[in-house]
N, C-alpha and C positions, 0 to 999 in steps of 0.2 A: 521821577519814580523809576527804580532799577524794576526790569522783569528779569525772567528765569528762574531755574532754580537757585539754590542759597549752598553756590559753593565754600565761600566765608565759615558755614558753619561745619561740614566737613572736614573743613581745611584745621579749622580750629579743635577739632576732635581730634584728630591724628599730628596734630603739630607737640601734643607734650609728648615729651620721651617716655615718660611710664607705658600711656597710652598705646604708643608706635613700637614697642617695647609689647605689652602684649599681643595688638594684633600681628604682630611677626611671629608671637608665638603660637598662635592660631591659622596660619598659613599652612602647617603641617595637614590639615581638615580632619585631627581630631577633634574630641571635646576633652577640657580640660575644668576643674573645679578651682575658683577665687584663689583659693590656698597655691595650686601648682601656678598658678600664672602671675601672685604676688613672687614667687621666688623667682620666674620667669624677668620680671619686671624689676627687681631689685627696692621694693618696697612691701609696708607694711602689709596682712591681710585686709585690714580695715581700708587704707588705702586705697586697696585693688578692688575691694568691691565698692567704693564710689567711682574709681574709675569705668569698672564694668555698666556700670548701674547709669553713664551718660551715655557711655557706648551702645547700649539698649535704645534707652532712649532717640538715640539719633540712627538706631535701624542701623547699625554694623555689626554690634553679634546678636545674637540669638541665644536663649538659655531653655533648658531643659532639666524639670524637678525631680529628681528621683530618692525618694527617703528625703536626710535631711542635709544630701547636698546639689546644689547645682552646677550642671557641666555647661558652661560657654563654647557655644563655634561661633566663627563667621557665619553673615545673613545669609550667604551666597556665594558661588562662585565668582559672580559681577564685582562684588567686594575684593575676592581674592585676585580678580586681574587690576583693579586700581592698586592694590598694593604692589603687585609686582612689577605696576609701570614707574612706582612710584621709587620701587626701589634701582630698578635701571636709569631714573633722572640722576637720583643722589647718587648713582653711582659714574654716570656719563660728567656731571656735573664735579667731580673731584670730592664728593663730600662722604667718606670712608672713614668706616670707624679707626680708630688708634692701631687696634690689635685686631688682626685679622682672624688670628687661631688658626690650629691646626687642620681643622675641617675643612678652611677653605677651599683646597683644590678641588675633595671631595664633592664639594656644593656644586661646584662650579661644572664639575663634568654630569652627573646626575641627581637632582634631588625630586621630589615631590613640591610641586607649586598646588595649595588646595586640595586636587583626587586625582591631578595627572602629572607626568613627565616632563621635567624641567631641565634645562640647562646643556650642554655640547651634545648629547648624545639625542638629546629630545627634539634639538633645533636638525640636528644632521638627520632624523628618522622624517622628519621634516620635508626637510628639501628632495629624503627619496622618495618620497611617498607623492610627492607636485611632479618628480623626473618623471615617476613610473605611470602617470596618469592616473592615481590612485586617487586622489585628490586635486581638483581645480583650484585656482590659484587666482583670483579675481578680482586685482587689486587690494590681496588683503580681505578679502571676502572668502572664505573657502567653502568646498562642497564637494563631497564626495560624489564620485561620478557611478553612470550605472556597472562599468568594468571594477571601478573600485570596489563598488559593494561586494562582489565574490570573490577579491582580495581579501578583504575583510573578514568574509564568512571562514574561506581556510582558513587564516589565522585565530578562529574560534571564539570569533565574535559575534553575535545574533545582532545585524543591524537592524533589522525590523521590528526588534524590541524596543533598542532604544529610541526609537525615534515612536514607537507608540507609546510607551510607558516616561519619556520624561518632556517637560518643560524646555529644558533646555535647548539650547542649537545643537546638533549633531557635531559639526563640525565649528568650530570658531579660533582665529589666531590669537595669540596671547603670547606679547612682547617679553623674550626673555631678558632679563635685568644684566646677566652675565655674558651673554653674547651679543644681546642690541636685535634682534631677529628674531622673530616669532616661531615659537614654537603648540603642537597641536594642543587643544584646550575642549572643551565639550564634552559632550556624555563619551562621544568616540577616543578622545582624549584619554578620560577616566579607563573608561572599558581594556582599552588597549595594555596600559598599567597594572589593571587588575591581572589582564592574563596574563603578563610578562611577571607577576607575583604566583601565580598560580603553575606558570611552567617551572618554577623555581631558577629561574634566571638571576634573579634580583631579591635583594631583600632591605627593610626599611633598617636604617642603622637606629635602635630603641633613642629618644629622646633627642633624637634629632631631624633633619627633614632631608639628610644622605640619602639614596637610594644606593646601595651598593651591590655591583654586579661581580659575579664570582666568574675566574678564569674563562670556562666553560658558558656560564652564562651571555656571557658578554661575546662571545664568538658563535651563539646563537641570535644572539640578537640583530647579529650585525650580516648575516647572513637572512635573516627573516627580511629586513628593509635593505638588504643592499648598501649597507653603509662599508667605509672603507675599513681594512683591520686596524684593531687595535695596536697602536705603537706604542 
C-alpha cells in the first residue's frame, strides 16, 4: 500500500499541454473567463471549460460567478510557486519551447510570478535585502528581522497589517525559474510590488506577465534596495 499524498494525480493535471498552457496563463494572478484562456490555450472554448472544470476539481484554480461568466485564478499562491519551480526544472533540464519570442528578455529581467516580483531584478532586490539585514536568511527559510521591519515601514509598507490581515507567510522564498535563485514571495512579496506600482516605477505590460520599469523608475528602484545601476 503506497502512503502519502497522490502526486501521480497532479502530476497528471498539469502534464497535458492545454492544461499547463492555461495555468501559465494564470500565473499572471489575474482572473481570466473560459473564452480568454481557451485562446490562451490554443483550443476550443468547449475544450477549455472541460479542462477547467478537472482543474477545479483537483483544487488548482478556483472560479468566481459573476452574471453569466466565470473568471478562473489559481487556488493560491502555493500553486503559483509549484508552477514556477516547475518551470525552472523544464528550464534547467533543456526542455524549451521552439520559439522563445520577443518578450523573452523582458520576462527574464522582470515579470510578475502570481502578486509579487520575479526574475533578475526580484532575485538581485533579494540578495539586498538578506546583505542589508532586512531579511534573514535561514537556509531558505526567510523572516524579516525587527531592524527590517522599519525598513519596510519607510518604504510604505504597513507590516503589521499584513501579518494580521493575511494567512499567508509574511516572508517566504520562491525559486526563480530564470535565474535558478530564489526570489521574495509572501504577502511582503506582494505588498512591496504593489508599491513599486503605486510610486509609478513600473508598470504591468497589458496581456502579459512583463513588469516593465521606466528609465527613471528603475534608477529608483535600485537605489531604494541598493542594487547595482542599471547597465
Amino acid at each position: 500500500m503506497k502512503l502519502g499524498p497522490d502526486i501521480a494525480r497532479i502530476a497528471s493535471l498539469l502534464g497535458d499541454p492545454a492544461r499547463a498552457n492555461i495555468m501559465t496563463a494564470l500565473m499572471g494572478g489575474q482572473s481570466l473567463t473560459a473564452g480568454e484562456l481557451a485562446r490562451e490555450a490554443g483550443v476550443t472554448p468547449q475544450t477549455a471549460s472541460s479542462h477547467l472544470a478537472k482543474l477545479e476539481a483537483g483544487g488548482l484554480v478556483s472560479v468566481r460567478r459573476q452574471g453569466r461568466y466565470g473568471y478562473f485564478a489559481l487556488a493560491g499562491a502555493e500553486v503559483a510557486g509549484v508552477l514556477e519551480s516547475l518551470t525552472g526544472l523544464a528550464a534547467h533540464a533543456g526542455h524549451l519551447r521552439v520559439r522563445t519570442g520577443p518578450k523573452e528578455p523582458a520576462l527574464r529581467q522582470a515579470r510578475v510570478c502570481y502578486d509579487h516580483l520575479a526574475g533578475d531584478l526580484a532575485v538581485a532586490m533579494l540578495d539586498a535585502l538578506v546583505a542589508k539585514g532586512v531579511i534573514a536568511d535561514a537556509e531558505g527559510s526567510l523572516v524579516l528581522t525587527h531592524d527590517g521591519a522599519g525598513f519596510i515601514r519607510a518604504f510604505g509598507v504597513e507590516v503589521e497589517c499584513l501579518s494580521a490581515s493575511s494567512r499567508r507567510p509574511l516572508c517566504k522564498a520562491c525559486l526563480d525559474w530564470s535565474v535558478r535563485r530564489s526570489h521574495l514571495a509572501g504577502s511582503l512579496g506582494a505588498a512591496i510590488l504593489t508599491r513599486v506600482y503605486e510610486r509609478g516605477w513600473a508598470r504591468r505590460v497589458e496581456g502579459t506577465r512583463v513588469v516593465a520599469f521606466s528609465a527613471p523608475g528603475r534608477t529608483a528602484f535600485a537605489k531604494a534596495f541598493d542594487l547595482a545601476p542599471a547597465t
